[in-house]
N, C-alpha and C positions, 0 to 999 in steps of 0.2 A: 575087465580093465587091466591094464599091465601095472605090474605091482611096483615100478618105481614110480609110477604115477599116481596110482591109490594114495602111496603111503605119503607123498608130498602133498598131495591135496589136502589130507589129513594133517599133517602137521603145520604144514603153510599154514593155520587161524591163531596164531600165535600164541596156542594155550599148550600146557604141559598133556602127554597120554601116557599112560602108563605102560608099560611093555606086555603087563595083562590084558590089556586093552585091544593092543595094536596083536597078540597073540591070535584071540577070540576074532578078531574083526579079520584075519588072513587065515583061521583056519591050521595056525602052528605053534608050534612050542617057544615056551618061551625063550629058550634057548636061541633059536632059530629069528628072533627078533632081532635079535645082532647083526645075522647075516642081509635081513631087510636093511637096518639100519646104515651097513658100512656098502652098501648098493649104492645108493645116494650119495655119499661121503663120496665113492670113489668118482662121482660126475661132479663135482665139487659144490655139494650142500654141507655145509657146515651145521650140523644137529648139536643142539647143548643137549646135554645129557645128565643129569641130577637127580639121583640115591634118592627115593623117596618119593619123587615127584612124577620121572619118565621122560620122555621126549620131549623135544619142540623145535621149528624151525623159526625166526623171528627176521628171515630175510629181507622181505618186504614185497615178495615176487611170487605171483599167482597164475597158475595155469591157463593158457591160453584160451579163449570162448569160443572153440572150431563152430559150434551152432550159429554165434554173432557174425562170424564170419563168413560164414558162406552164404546166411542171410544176406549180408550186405554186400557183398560183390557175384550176388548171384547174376547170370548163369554161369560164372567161372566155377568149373571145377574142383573139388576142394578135397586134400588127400592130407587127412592130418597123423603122428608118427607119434610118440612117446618118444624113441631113440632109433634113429637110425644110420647109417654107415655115410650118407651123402644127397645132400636132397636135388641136386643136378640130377645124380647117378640114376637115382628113382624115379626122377621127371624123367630121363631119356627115355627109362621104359616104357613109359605110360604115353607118352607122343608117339609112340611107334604105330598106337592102334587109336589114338583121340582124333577128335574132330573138331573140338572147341580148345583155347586157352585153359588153362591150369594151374593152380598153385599146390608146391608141395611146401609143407607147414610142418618142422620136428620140434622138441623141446631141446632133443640133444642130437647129437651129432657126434659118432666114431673115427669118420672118415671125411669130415669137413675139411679144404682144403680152397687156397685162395691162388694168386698168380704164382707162377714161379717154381710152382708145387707146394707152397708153406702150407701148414698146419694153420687150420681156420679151430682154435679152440673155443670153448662156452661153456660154463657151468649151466645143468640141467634147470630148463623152466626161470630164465633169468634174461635172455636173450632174443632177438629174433635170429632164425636159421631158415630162409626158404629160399624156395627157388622157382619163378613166373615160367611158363613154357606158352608157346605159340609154336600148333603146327602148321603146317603147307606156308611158311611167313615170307612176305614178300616186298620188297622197300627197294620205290627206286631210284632212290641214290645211293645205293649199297648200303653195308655197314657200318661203314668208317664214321665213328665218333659215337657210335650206339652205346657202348661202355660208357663216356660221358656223359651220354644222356640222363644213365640210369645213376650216378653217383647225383649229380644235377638235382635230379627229383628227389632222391636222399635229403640232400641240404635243403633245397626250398619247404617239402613238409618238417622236418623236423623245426626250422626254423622258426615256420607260421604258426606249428602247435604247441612247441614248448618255450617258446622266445629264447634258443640258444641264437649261437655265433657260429656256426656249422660253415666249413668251407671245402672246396672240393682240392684233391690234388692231382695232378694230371698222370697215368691216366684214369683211372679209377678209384682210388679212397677220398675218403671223407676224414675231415680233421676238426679237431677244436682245438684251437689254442697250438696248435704242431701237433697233439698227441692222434692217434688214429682210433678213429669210432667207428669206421665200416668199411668192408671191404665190395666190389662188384667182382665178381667172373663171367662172362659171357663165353658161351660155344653154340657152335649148329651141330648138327644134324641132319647126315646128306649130303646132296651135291650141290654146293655154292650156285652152279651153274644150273638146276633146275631147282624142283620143290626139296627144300631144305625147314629144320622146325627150330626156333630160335629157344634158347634154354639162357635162362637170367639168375646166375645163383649171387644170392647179399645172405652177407653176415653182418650184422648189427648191434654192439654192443648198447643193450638199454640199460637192466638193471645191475652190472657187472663189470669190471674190467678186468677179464683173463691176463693173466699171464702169460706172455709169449716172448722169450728170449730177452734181448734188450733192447727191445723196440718200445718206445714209450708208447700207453694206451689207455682209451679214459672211456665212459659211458656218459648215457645222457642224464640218468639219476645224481652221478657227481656231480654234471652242470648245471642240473636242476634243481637239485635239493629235497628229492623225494621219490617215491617209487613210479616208474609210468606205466601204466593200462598199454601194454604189447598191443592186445589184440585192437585199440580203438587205431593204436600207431600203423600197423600192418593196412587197416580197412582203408585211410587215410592215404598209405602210399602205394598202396596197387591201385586205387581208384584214379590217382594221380599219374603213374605209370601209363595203365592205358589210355588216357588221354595224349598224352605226352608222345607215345609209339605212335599211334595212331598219326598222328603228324608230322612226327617223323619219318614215316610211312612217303606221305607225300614232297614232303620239303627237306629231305634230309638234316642235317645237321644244323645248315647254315642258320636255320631257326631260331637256332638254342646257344649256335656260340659265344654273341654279346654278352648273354646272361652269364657262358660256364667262367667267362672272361673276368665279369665282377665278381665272380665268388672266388676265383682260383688265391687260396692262400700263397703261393710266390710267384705269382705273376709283380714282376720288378724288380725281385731277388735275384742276388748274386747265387746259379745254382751250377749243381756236378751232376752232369746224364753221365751215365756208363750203357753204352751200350754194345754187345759184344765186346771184341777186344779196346772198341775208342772210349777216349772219355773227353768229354767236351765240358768246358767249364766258360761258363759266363752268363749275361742277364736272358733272366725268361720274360718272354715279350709275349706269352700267354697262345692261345690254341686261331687257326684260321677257321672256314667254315667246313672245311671237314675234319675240323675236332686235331689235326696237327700241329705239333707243338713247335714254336720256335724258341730257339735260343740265338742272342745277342754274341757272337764270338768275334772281338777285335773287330767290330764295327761292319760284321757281315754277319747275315741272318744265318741259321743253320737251320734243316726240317728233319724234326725225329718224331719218326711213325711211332707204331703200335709193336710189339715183340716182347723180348724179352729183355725191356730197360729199365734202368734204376735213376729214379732222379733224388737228390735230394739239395734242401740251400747247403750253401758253404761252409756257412756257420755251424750244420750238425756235424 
């Protein structure tokens, strides 16, 4: 077992261990406990530390149940990570040579990254970090609104399992309250134009809210008031997913856009798109049936695709 994950499992039961303890049970000196210790510190576990006593983590947030999980959404594939660099990056590998659907499942993440190129951060074993992959994927009404889809199904389970207020923003994050709780990336793999594999990477702030520049950002344990069970949360929304693609599949978007319509938090709002050099400023009158978004500018609709756009209301 990889040892920033021993040692969290171990301290994650909210009792003290003594450095003697945690020496004997890895096999090193005690000296060298330290270096365990500031392992974890540096993926951002906050370890109390107290003369006498020993360690302990009192976070609230416990390692993910890969066994419960791939139970439950068997036969999907199930490729679980302690830490790694990008769970897209590791799903592309693995559809090169699959046959079936797959999730790749990390506690942490090095090289986690959202639209834009931004830094997708999470403290270790706090978080969800994955990423669903479908090869030979085939939908035909194209792509166009599949990113909503997946933010969409975000809001609707979080909703139904923990009774937040979860809203989508166009075109991919999930918000509470304005603050942002999850991110969606979507790529293929391939030739658009034949068999291509569909890669779905979500970051999900559960038990945590990183730090990321001055972007406000909240989790679901804020809005809920306690720790949540990741893995029951995960079983929940990939089961949901694939339902969801699946029909997507056939009916494209238009299926889902009434719905993405009532969750959209400024759908009515006075907003600012920037996209490339223009910035369009006025009311959002919310997504059509291929998931495009209109803006209200001086009493004529405008249509802003998919790229590389920033929307935000006026007010931020």
């Amino acid at each position: 077992m990889d040892k920033d994950l021993k040692l969290f499992e171990l301290l994650s039961d909210g009792e003290f261990h003594s450095g003697e303890v945690i020496a004997k049970l890895f096999g090193v000196t005690r000296s060298r406990v330290w270096s365990l210790i500031n392992s974890l510190e540096e993926k951002g576990v906050i370890v109390s530390r107290v003369r006498g006593k020993g360690y302990r983590y009192r976070g609230g947030s416990f390692l993910l149940d890969s066994n419960h999980i791939e139970q439950k959404l068997s036969p999907l594939a199930l490729y679980y990570f302690p830490s790694i660099t990008s769970t897209n990056d590791i799903a592309r590998e693995y559809l090169k040579t699959s046959d079936q659907p797959l999730l790749v499942v990390a506690e942490h993440q090095t090289g986690g990254r959202g639209r834009r190129g931004r830094q997708w951060a999470s403290c270790y074993a706090h978080n969800l970090l994955f990423t669903y992959g479908v090869p030979r994927f085939s939908a035909m009404q194209g792509l166009e609104g599949l990113s909503l889809l997946v933010g969409l199904t975000l809001v609707d389970v979080v909703n139904a399992s923990l009774g937040v207020d979860a809203k989508v923003k166009w075109p991919n994050d999930v918000l509470i309250n304005g603050a942002k709780l999850a991110g969606v990336l979507v790529e293929i793999q391939g030739d658009i134009g034949g068999d291509y594999s569909l890669i779905i990477g979500v970051g999900l702030n559960v038990n945590e809210s990183p730090s990321v520049g001055d972007r406000e950002v909240t989790s679901l344990m804020k809005n809920f008031g306690r720790a949540i069970n990741r893995s029951e949360l995960l079983v929940a929304f990939v089961d949901q997913l694939r339902r969801n693609i699946n029909l997507f599949c056939l009916e494209g978007f238009s299926s889902f856009s009434g719905r993405w319509n009532e969750m959209d938090a400024y759908r009515g709002c006075q907003v600012q798109v920037e996209q490339g050099g223009e910035i369009l400023v006025g009311l959002s009158r919310g997504v059509n049936a291929n998931g495009v978004l209109d803006i209200e500018v001086e009493g004529e609709l405008r249509s802003v695709h998919g790229g590389e756009v920033s929307l935000r209301a006026v007010y931020e």
